[in-house]
N, C-alpha and C positions, 0 to 999 in steps of 0.2 A: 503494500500500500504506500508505498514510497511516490512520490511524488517528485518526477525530473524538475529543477528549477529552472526557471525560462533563461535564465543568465546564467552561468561559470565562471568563478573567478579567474581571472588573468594573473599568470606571474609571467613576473618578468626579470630578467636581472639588469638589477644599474651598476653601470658601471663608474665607480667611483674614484677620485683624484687616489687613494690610497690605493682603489683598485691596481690600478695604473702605474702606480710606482711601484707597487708589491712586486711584480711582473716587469720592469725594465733590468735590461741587463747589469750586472756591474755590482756595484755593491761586497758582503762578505758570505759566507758560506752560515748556514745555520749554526753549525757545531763551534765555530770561530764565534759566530755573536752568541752563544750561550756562555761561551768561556770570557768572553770578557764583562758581560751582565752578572759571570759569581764572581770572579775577578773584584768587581767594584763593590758587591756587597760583602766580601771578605773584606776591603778594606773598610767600609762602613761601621764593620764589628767593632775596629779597635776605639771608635768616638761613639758604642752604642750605649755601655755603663754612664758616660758623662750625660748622653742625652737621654738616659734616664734616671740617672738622679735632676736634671730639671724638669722633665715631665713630672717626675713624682712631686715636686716642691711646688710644683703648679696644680698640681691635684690635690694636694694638702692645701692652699690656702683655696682654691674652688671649696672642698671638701669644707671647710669651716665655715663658709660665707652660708652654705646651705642649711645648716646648723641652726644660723643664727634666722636665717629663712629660705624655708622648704619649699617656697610659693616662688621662688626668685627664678623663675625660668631660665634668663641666659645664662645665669654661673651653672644652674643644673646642666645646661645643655654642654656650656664650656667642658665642667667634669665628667661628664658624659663621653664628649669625644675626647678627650685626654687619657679617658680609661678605655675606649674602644683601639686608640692607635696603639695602645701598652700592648691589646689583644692581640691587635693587627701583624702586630712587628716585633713580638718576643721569640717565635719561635724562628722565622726568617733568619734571626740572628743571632742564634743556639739555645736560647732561652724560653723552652718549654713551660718552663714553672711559673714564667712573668705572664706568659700568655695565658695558661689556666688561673691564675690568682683574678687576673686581671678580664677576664670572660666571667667566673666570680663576681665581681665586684661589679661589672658590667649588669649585671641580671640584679644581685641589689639595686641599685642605681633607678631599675627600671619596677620592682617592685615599689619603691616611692614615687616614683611619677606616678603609676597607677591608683597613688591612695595608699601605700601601707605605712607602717611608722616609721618617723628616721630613729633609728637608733645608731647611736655614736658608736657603741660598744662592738657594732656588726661594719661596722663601717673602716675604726681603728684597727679591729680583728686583720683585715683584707688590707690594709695600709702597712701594717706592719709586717703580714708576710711578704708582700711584692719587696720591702727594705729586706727580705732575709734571701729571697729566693734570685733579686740580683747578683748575690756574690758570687763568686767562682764556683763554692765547691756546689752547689747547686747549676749551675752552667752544665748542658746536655744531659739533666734527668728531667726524666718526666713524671706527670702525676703518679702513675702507678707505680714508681719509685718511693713514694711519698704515703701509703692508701690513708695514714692517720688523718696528715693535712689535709689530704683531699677529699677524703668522708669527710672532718668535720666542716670543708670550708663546704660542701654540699648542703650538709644539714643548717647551714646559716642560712644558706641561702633558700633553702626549707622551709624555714620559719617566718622570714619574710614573705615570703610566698603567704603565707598563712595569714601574716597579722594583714593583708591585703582588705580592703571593702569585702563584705558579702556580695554584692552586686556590682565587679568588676566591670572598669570600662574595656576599651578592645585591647589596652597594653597589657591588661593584665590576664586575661584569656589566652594572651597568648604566650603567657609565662610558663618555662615547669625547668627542673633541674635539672633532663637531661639537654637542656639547651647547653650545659657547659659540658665540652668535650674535652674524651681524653682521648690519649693517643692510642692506637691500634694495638691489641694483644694487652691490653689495662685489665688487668682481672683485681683492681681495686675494688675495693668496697664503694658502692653507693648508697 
């Protein structure tokens, strides 16, 4: 009972200024531009602890401003993306532990945007691991290295979860713990 449509879509392909250059001759071989793309992020490594100890010094004072008011949108939003780039680019730059602390802390973050309670407590928790899990001897482990930290930094973020409204807006619906990910072969605790 299908019913033909009088019309069919058209595809078509455009062809685009990158198209176009993707495809002219000349240029480097893929395997040469992959190696100088880690090339340059190996070097990035060695300025990536300084540039996170000031993200994190920027995250602490957003982190206090929100304290003093939870209503203050742009510093939330500031800390927000401060702690999503910590997520973004810890492990790119061996730092597994910065990234799950900070995907952590990310899902807190958004449990108060939704209506839940700021709690300091949950908040310093997550602040003060990202201070422990920059150092060296935490550099290339990952959560399941860790399953203590990483169950309890779960169950934080658990609880937040919890103290949320009854009648969650859409951020908070679309909240749950396994939004913080661990690495493959993790047989940590959740």
């Amino acid at each position: 009972m299908s019913e033909k449509p009088e019309h069919e879509a058209l595809i078509f392909y455009v062809d685009s200024r990158f198209e176009r250059m993707a495809r002219r001759p000349g240029g480097i071989a893929r395997e040469e531009a992959l190696a100088n793309a880690q090339s340059h992020v190996d070097e990035l490594k060695f300025d990536f602890v300084d540039w996170l100890d000031q993200e994190l010094q920027q995250l602490g004072a957003a982190l206090s401003q929100i304290e003093v008011d939870p209503n203050d949108v742009t510093v939330f939003d500031r800390a927000n993306n401060i702690c999503s780039q910590l997520r973004d680019v810890g492990t790119t730059m061996g730092f597994e532990l910065v990234t799950f602390v900070a995907g952590s802390l990310c899902a807190i973050l958004e449990t108060i945007r939704a209506g839940a309670t700021y709690d300091k407590e949950m908040i310093d928790c997550h602040i003060n691991a990202l201070f422990l899990v920059k150092t060296d001897p935490y550099r290339n482990m990952s959560p399941g290295q860790l399953p203590e930290m990483s169950s309890g930094l779960r169950r934080i973020v658990d609880l937040a979860i919890q103290t949320t409204p009854e009648e969650p807006g859409p951020e908070a619906e679309q909240l749950a713990v396994g939004k913080i990910p661990l690495s493959e072969g993790d047989d940590g605790p959740r």
